[in-house]
N, CA, C and O of each residue as an XYZ file, in Angstrom:
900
protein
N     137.641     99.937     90.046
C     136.429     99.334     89.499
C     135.638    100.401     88.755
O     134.983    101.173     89.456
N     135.621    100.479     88.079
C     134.881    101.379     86.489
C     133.414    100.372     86.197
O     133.483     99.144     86.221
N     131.964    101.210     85.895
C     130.556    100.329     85.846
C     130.212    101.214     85.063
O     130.330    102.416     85.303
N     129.590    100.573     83.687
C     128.940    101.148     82.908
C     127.342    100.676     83.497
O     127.250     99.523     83.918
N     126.316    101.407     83.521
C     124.697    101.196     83.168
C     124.383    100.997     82.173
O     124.640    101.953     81.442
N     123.799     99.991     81.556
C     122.985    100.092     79.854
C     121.848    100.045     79.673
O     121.399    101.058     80.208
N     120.922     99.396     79.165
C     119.430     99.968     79.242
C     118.775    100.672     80.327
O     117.730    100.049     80.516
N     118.837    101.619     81.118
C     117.985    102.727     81.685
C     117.162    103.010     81.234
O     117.114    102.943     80.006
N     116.102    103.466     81.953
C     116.246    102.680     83.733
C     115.143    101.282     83.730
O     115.061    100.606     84.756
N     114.316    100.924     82.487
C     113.465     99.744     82.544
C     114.132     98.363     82.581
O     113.601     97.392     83.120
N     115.239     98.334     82.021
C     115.634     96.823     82.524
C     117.328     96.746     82.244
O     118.053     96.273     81.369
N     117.491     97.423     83.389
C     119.274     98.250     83.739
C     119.967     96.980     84.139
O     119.428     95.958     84.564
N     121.467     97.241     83.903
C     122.150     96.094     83.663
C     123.498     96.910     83.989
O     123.551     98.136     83.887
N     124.588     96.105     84.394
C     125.255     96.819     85.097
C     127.321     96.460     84.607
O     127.902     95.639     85.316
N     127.800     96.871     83.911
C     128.873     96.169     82.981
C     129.888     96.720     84.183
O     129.867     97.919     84.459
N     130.701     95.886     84.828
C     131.954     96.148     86.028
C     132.848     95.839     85.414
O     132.657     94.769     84.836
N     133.862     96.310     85.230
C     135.343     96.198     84.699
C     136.110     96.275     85.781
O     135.978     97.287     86.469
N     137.097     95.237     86.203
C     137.865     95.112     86.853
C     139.397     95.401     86.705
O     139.993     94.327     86.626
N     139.876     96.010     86.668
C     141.325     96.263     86.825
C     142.385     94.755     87.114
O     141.795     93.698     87.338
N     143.761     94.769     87.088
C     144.311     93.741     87.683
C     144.029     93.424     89.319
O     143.842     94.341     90.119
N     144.026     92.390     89.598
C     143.481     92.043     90.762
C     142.685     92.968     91.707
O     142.960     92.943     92.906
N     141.590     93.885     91.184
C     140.472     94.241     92.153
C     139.562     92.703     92.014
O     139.337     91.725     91.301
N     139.272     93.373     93.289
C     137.894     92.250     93.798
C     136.473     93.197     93.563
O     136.367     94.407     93.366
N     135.486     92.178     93.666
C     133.988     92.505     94.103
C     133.273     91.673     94.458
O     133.206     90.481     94.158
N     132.554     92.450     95.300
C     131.054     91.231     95.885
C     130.114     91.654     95.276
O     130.165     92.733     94.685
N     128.829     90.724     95.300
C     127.897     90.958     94.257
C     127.089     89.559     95.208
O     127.686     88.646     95.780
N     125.304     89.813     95.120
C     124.417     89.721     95.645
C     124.376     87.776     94.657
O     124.163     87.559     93.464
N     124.567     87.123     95.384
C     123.927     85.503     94.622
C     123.139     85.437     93.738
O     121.930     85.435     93.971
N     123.608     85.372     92.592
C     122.445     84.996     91.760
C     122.388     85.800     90.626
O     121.597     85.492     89.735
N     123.398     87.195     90.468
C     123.130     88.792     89.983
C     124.158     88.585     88.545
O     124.034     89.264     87.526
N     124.849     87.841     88.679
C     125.260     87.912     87.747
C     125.046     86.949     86.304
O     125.250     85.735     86.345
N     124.613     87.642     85.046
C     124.725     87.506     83.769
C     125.538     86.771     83.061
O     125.224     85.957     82.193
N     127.144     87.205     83.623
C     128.171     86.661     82.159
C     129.328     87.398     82.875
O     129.211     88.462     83.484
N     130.610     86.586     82.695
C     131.608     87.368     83.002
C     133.046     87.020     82.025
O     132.978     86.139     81.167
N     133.878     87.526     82.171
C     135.178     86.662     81.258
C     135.598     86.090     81.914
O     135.501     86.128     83.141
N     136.533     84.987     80.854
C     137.492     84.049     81.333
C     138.366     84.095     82.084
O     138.804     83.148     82.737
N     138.708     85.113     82.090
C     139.945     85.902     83.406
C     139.396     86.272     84.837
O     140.088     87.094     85.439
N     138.721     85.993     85.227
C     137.602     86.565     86.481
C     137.352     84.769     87.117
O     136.875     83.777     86.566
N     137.966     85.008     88.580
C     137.666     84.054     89.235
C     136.524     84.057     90.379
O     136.417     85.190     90.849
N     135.850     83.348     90.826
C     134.616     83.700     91.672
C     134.869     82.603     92.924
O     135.317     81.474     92.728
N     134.457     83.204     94.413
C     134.233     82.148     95.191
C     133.168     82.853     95.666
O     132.795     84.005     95.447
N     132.400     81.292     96.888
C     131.355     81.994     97.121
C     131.306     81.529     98.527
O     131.591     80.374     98.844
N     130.834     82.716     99.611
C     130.761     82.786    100.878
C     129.406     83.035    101.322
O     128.607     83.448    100.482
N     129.002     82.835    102.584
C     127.874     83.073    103.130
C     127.440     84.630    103.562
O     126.358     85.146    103.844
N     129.142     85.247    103.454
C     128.904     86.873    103.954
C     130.266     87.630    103.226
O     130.451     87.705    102.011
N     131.079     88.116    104.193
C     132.296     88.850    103.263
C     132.939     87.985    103.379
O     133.071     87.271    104.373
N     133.741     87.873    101.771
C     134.907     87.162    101.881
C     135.801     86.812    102.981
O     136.118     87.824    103.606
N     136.526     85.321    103.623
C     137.206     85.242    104.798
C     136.259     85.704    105.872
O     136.807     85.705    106.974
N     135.080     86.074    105.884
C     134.248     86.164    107.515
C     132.978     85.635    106.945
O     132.008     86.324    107.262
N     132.651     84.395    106.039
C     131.287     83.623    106.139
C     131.105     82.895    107.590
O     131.940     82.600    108.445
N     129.798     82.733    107.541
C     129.230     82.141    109.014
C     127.838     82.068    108.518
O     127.341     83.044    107.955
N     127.006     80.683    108.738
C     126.285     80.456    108.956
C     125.017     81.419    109.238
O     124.030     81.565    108.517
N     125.244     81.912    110.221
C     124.057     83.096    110.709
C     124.428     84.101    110.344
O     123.505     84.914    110.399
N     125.589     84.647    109.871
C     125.534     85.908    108.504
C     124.658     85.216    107.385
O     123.583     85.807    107.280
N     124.748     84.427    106.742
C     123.648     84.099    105.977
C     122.110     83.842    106.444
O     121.160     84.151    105.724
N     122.014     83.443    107.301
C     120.771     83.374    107.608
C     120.200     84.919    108.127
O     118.973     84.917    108.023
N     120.483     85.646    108.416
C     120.619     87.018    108.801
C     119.613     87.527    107.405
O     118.425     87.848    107.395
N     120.589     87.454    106.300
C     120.588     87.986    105.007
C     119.123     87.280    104.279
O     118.568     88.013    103.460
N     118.648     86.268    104.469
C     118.280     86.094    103.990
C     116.436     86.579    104.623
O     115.361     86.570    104.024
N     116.880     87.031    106.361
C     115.426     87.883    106.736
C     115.423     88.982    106.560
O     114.568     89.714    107.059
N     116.478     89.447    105.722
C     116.277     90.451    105.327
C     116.120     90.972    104.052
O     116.066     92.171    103.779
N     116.022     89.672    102.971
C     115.440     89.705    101.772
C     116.478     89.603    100.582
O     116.204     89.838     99.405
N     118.051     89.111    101.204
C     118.843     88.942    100.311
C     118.941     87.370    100.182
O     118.219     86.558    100.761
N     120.083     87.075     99.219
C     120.061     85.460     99.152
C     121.034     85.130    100.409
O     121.510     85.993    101.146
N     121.206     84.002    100.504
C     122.072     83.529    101.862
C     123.297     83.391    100.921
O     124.225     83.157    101.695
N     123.581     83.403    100.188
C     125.114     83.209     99.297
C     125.539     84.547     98.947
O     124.628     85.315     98.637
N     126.628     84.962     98.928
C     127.211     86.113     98.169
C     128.671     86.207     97.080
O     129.674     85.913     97.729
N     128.859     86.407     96.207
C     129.468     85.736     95.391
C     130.834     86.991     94.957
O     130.637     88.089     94.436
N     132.170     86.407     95.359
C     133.412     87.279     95.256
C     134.130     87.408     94.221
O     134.807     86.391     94.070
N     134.333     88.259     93.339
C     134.680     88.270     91.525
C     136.299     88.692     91.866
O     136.479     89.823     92.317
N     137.367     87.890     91.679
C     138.672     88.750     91.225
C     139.530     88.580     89.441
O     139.801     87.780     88.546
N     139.584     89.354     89.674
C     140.181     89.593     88.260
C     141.846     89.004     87.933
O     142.518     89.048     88.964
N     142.351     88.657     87.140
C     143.526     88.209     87.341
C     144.186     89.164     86.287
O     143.478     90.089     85.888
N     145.594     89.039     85.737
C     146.732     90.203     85.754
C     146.407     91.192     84.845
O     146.708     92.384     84.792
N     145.475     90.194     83.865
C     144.884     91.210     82.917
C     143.380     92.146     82.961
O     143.081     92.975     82.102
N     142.530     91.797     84.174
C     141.620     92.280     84.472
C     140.764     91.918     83.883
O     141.079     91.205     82.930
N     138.755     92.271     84.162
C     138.059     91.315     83.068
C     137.075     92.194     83.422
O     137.314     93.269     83.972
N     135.771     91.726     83.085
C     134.148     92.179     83.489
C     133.582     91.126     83.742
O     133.836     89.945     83.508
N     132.537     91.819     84.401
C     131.196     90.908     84.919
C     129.993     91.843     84.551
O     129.857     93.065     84.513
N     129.159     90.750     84.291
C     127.837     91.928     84.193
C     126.813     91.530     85.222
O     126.716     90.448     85.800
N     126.033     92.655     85.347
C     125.664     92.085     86.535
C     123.924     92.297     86.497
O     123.703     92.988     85.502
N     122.720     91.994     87.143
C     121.469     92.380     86.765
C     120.572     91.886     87.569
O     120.429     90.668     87.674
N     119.722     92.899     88.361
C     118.714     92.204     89.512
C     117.566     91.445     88.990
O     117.392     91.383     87.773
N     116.836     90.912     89.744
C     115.950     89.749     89.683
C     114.846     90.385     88.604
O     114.549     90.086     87.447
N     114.349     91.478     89.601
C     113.140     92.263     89.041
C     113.483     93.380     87.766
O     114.378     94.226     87.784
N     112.608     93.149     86.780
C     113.241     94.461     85.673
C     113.101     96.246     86.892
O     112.395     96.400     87.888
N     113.918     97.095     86.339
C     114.366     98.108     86.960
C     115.722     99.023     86.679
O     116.404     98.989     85.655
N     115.876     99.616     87.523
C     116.755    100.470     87.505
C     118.233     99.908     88.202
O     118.329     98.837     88.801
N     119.125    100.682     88.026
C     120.700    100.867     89.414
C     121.299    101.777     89.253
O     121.570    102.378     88.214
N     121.617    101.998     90.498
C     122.085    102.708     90.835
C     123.802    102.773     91.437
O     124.248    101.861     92.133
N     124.619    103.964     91.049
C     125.741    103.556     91.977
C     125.877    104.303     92.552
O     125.567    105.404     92.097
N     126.457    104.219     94.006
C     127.050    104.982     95.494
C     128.271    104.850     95.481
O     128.744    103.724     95.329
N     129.070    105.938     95.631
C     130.384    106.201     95.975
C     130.497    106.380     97.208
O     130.732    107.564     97.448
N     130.412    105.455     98.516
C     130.617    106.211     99.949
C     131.829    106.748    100.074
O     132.623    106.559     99.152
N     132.198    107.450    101.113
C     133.688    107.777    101.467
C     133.556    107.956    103.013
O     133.282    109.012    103.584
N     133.827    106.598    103.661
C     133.802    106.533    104.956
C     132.012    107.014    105.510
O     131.619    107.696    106.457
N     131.448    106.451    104.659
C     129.903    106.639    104.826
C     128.997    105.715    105.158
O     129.522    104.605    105.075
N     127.901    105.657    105.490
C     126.917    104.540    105.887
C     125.650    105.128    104.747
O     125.443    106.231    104.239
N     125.107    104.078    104.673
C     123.845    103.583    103.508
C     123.403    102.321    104.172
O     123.995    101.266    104.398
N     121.971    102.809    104.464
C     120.674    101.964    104.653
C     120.024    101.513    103.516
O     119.674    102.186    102.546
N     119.943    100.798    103.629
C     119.283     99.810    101.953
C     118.742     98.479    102.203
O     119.304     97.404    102.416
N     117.253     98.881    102.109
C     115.775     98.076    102.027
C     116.274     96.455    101.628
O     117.303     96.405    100.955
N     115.777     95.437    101.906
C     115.804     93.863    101.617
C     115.709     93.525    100.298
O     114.542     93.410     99.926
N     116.629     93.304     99.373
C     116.404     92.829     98.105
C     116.950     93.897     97.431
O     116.895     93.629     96.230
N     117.616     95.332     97.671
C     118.001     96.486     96.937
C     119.633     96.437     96.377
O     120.152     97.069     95.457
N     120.158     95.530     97.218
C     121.479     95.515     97.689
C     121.932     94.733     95.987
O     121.072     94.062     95.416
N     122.889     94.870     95.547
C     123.102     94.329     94.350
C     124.760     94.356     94.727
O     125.076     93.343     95.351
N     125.629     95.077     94.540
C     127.080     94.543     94.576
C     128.111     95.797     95.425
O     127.771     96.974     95.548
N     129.168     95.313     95.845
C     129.792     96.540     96.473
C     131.585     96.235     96.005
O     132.111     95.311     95.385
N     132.075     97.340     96.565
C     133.571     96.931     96.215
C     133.949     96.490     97.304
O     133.192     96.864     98.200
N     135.355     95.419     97.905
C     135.655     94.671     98.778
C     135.607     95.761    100.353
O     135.105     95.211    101.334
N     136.145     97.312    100.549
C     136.179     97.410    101.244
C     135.027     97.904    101.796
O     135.437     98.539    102.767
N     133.279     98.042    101.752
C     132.180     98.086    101.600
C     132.372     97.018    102.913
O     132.983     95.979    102.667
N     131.940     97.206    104.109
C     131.064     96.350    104.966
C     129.373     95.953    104.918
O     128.420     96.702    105.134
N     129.376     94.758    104.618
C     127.791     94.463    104.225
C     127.431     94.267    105.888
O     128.167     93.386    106.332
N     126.783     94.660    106.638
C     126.065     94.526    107.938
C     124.672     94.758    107.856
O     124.127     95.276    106.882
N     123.875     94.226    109.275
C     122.341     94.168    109.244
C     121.842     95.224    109.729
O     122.957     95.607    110.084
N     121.169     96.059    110.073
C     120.298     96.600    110.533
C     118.642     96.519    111.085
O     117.601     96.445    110.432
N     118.907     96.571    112.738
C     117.236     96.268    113.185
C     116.515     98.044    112.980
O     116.696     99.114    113.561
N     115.859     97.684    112.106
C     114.948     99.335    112.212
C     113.253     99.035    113.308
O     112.393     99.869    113.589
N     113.294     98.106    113.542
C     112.146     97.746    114.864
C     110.923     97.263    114.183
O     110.656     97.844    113.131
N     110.088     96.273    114.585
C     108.839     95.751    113.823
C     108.485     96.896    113.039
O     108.218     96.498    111.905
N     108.371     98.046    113.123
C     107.583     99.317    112.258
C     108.317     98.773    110.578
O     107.763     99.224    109.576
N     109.379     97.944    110.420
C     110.051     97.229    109.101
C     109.006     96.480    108.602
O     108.678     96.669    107.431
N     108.365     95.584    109.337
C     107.042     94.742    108.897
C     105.988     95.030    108.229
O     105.500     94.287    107.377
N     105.525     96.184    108.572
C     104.809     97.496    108.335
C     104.875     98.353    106.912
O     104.064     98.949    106.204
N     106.469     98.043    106.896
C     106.311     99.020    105.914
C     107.266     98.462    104.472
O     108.156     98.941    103.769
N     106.556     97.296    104.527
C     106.330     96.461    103.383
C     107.799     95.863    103.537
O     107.892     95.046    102.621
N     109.004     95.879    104.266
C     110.015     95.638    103.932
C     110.529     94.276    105.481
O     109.777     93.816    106.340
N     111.882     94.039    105.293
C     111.718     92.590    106.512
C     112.211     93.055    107.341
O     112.351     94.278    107.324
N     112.692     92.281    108.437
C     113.143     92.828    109.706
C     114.276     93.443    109.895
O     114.474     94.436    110.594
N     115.344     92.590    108.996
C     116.596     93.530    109.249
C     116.869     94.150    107.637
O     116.807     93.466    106.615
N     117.181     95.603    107.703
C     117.525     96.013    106.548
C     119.502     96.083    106.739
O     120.161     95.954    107.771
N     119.941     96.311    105.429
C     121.277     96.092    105.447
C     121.843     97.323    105.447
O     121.329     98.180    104.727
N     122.943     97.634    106.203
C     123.925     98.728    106.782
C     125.064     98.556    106.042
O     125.746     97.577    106.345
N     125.541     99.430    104.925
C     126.409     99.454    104.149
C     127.695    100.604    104.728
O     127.451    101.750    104.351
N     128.774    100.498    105.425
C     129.873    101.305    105.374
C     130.841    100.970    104.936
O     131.074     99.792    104.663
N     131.539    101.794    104.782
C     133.076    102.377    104.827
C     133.204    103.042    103.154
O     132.209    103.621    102.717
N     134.349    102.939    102.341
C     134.767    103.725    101.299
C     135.005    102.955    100.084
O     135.966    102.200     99.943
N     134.030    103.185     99.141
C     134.204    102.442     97.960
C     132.644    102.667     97.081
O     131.864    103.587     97.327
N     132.422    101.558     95.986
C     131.942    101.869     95.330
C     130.707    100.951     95.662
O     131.152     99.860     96.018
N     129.081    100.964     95.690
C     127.785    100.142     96.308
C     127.474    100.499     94.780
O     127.855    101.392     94.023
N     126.362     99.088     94.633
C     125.550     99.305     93.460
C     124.396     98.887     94.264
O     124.428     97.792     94.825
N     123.340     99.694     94.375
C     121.711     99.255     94.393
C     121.056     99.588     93.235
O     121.258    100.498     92.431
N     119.927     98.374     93.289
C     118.747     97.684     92.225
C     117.109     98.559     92.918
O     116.832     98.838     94.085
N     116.415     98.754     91.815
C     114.801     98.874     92.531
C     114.043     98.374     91.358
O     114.452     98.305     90.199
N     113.018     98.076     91.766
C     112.015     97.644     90.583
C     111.076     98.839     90.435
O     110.410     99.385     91.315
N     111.169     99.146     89.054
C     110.963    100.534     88.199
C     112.195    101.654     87.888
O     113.376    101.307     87.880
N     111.920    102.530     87.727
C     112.878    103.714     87.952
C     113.247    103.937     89.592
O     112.654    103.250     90.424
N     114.099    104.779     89.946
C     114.963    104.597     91.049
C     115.345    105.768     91.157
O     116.433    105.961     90.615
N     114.718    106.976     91.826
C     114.924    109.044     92.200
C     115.273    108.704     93.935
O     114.922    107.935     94.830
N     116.298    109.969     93.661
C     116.562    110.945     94.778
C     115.866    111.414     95.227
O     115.056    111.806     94.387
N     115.349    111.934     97.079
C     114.654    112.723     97.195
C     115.692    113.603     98.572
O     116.134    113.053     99.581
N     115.808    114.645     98.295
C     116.765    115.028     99.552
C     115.740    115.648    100.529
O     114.747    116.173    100.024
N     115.851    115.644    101.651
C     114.324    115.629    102.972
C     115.246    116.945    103.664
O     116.446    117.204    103.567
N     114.400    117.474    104.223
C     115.065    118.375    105.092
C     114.052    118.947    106.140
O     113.908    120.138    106.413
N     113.250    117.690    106.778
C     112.021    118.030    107.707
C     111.267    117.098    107.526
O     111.983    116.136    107.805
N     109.985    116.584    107.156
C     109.320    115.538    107.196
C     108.832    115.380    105.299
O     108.526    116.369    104.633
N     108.869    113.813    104.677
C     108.813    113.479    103.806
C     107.981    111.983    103.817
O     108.534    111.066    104.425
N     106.964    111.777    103.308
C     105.713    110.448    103.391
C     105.858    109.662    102.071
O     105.578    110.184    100.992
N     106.219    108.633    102.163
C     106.228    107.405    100.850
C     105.862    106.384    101.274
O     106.288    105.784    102.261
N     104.769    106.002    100.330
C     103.823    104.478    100.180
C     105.110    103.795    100.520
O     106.307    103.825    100.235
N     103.672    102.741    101.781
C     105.110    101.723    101.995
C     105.452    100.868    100.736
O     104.626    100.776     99.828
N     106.581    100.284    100.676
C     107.070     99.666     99.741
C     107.465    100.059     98.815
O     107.623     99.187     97.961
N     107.811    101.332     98.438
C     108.661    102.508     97.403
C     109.959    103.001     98.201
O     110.425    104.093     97.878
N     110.645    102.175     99.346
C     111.462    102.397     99.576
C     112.579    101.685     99.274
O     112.545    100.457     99.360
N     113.808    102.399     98.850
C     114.849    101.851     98.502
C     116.421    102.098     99.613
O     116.956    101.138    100.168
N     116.797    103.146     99.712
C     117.879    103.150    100.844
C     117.798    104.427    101.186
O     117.235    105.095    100.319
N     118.138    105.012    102.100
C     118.368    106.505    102.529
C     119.606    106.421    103.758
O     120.147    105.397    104.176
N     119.797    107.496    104.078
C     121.221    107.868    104.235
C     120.410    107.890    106.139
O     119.251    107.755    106.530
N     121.709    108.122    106.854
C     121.528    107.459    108.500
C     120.928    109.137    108.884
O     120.098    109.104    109.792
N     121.153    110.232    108.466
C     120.503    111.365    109.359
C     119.221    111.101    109.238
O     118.597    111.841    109.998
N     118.018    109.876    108.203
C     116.610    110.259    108.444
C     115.929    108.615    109.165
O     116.250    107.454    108.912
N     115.057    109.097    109.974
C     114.432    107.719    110.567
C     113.113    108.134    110.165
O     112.811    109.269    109.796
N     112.256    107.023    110.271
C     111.042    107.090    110.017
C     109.989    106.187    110.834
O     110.364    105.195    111.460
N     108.462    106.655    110.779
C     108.093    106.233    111.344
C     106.647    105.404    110.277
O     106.538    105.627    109.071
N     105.803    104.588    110.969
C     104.848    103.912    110.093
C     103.606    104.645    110.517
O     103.303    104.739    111.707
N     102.673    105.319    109.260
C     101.025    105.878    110.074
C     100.045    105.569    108.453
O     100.427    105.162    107.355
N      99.124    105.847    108.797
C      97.921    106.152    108.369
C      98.339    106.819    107.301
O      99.403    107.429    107.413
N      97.485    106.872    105.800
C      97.834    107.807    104.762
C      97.287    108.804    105.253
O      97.881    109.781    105.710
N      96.188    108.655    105.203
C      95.051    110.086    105.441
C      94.791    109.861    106.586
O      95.296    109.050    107.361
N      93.368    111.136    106.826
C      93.205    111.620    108.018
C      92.607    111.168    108.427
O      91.900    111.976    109.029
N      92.029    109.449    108.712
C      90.933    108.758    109.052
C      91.897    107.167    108.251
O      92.695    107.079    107.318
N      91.420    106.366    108.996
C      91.576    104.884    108.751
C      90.992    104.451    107.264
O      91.478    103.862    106.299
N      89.432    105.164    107.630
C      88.269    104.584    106.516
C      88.983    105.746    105.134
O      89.137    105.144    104.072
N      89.309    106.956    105.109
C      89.641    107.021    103.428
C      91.226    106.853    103.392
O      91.711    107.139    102.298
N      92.164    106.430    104.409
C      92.914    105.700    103.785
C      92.596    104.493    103.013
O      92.758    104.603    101.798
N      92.131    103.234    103.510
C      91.497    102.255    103.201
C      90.834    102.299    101.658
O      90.916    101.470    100.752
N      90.152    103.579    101.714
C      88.885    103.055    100.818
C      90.101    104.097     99.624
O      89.740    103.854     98.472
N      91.196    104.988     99.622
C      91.639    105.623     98.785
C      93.178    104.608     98.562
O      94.144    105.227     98.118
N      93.326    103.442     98.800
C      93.868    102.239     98.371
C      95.399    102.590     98.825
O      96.385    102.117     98.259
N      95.448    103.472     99.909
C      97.011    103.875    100.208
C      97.331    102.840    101.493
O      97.990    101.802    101.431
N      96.837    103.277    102.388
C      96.560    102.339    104.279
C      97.777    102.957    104.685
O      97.631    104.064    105.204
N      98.981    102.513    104.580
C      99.900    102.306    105.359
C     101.401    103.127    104.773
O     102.194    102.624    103.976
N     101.513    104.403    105.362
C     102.894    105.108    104.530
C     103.962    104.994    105.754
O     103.809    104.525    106.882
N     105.388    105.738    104.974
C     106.366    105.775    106.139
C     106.466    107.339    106.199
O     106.584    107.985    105.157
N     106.418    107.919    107.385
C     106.785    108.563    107.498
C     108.364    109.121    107.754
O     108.774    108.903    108.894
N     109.335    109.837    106.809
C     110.835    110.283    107.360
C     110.678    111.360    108.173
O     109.775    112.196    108.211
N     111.579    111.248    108.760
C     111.946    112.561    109.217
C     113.305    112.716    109.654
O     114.011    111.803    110.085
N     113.732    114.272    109.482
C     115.349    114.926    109.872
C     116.470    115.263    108.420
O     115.792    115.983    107.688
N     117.218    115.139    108.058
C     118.019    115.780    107.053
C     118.773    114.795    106.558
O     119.508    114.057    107.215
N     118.509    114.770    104.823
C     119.263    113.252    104.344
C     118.713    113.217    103.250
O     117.728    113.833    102.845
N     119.681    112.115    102.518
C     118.627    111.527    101.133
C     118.398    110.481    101.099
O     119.039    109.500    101.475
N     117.139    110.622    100.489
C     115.924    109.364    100.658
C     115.696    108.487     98.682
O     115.113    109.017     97.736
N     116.212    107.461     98.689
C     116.123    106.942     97.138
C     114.455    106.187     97.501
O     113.924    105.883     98.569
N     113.984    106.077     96.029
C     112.501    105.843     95.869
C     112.686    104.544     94.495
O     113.579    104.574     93.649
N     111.954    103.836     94.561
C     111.532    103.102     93.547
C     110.223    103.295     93.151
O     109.346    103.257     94.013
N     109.888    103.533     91.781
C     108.758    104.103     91.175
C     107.568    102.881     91.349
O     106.384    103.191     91.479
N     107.979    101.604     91.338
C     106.938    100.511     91.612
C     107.056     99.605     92.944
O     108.104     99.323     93.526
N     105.757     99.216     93.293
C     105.909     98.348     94.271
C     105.794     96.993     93.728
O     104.854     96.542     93.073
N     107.059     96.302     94.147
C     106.860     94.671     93.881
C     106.068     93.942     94.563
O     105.673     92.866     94.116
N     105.656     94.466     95.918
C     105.092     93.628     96.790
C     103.577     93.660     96.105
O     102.927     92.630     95.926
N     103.141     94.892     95.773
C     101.580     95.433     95.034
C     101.567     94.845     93.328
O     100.500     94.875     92.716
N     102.623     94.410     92.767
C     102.900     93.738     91.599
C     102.472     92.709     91.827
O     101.421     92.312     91.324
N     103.379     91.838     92.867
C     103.092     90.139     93.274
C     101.542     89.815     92.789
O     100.974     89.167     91.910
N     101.192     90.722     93.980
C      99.716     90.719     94.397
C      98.407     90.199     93.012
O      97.578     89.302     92.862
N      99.000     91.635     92.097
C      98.246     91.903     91.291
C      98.068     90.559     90.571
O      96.983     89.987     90.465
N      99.453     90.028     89.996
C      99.771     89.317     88.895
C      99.362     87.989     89.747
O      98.369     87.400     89.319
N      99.936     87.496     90.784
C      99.183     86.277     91.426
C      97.644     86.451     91.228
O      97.238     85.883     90.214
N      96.629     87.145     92.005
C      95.508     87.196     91.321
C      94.895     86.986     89.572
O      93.788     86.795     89.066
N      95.810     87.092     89.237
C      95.341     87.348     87.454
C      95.867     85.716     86.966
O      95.388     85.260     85.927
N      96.970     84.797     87.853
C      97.424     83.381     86.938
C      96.395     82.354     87.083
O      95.659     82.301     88.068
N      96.344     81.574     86.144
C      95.471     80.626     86.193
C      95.810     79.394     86.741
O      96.802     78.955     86.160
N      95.422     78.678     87.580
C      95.399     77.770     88.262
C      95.928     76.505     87.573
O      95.206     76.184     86.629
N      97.054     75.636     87.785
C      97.734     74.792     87.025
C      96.712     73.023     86.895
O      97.171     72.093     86.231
């Protein structure tokens, strides 16, 4: 599976070329356009293991309850692919690796990619994101989405990001939920409240905007039908 990126990083788009019979999964809904040679089914979780409460799972955790399986036939094809929100993507090469990745980040993986849930504990509620975030292993190729641009940050001790600028980080860092500042009242009144704190050794991906602080904004500003 070969992925070109094209407009970077404001409204990134994601071109997958498939080989003869590779597969891919890809997030409900993500895809654009594909060729005539590219067959699709669609499951509630991984191909051959849908279930009911794998989808419902997915969907408290901010993905769609459908997930959609691309194979290519003898001559191979593309799909393009493109998240909800304008933004960035990103691709991960694991190799027998795990990736934590925030509700709604998750965009497409290659077949041998295990999509699983992750409980990170109410402190998820907190910190702008849902209850279960998604646990990505084994060896192959992950594409994650963020709304805005989409940086690396590699941690090696303690590292603080506004909630809701999180996108995935790697299993050596956990984090915890506090106070921006040194008092309740100029967090509050300095419009931050509520950060995550990481901590331990790892890399930490960031999205430059918050959608949840977008919603907000732009709901306030529509006019009433």
């Amino acid at each position: 599976m070969n992925i070109e990126l094209k407009q970077r990083p404001g409204a990134t788009s994601a071109r997958v070329l498939l080989g003869p019979g590779e597969q891919m999964t890809a997030e409900g809904g993500a895809m654009i356009a594909m060729s005539g040679n590219i067959s699709m089914e669609t499951t509630t979780y991984k191909k051959n293991k849908g279930g009911i409460m794998k989808g419902l799972k997915r969907v408290f955790s901010g993905e769609s309850f459908f997930m959609n399986h691309y194979t290519a036939d003898v001559n191979g094809g593309e799909v393009y692919l493109a998240p909800t929100l304008h933004g960035d993507i990103s691709v991960h090469e694991l190799s027998n690796e795990q990736l934590i990745v925030q509700g709604g980040s998750y965009l497409a993986s290659e077949p041998e990619i295990e999509v699983d849930f992750s409980w990170q504990g109410m402190k998820s509620i907190f910190s702008g994101e849902g209850l279960f975030w998604l646990n990505l292993n084994g060896t192959g190729k992950v594409l994650i989405n963020a709304y805005g641009c989409i940086y690396p940050v590699e941690i090696d001790g303690e590292y603080i990001v506004d909630t809701g600028h999180i996108v995935a980080f790697t299993p050596g860092l956990s984090f915890k939920i506090s106070k921006a500042g040194v008092s309740w009242m100029s967090s509050i009144l300095g419009g931050e409240g509520l950060v995550c704190r990481f901590k331990g050794k790892g890399t930490l991906w960031c999205q430059s905007h918050n959608p949840n602080s977008f919603g907000s904004k732009l709901g306030s500003g529509l006019k009433p039908i």
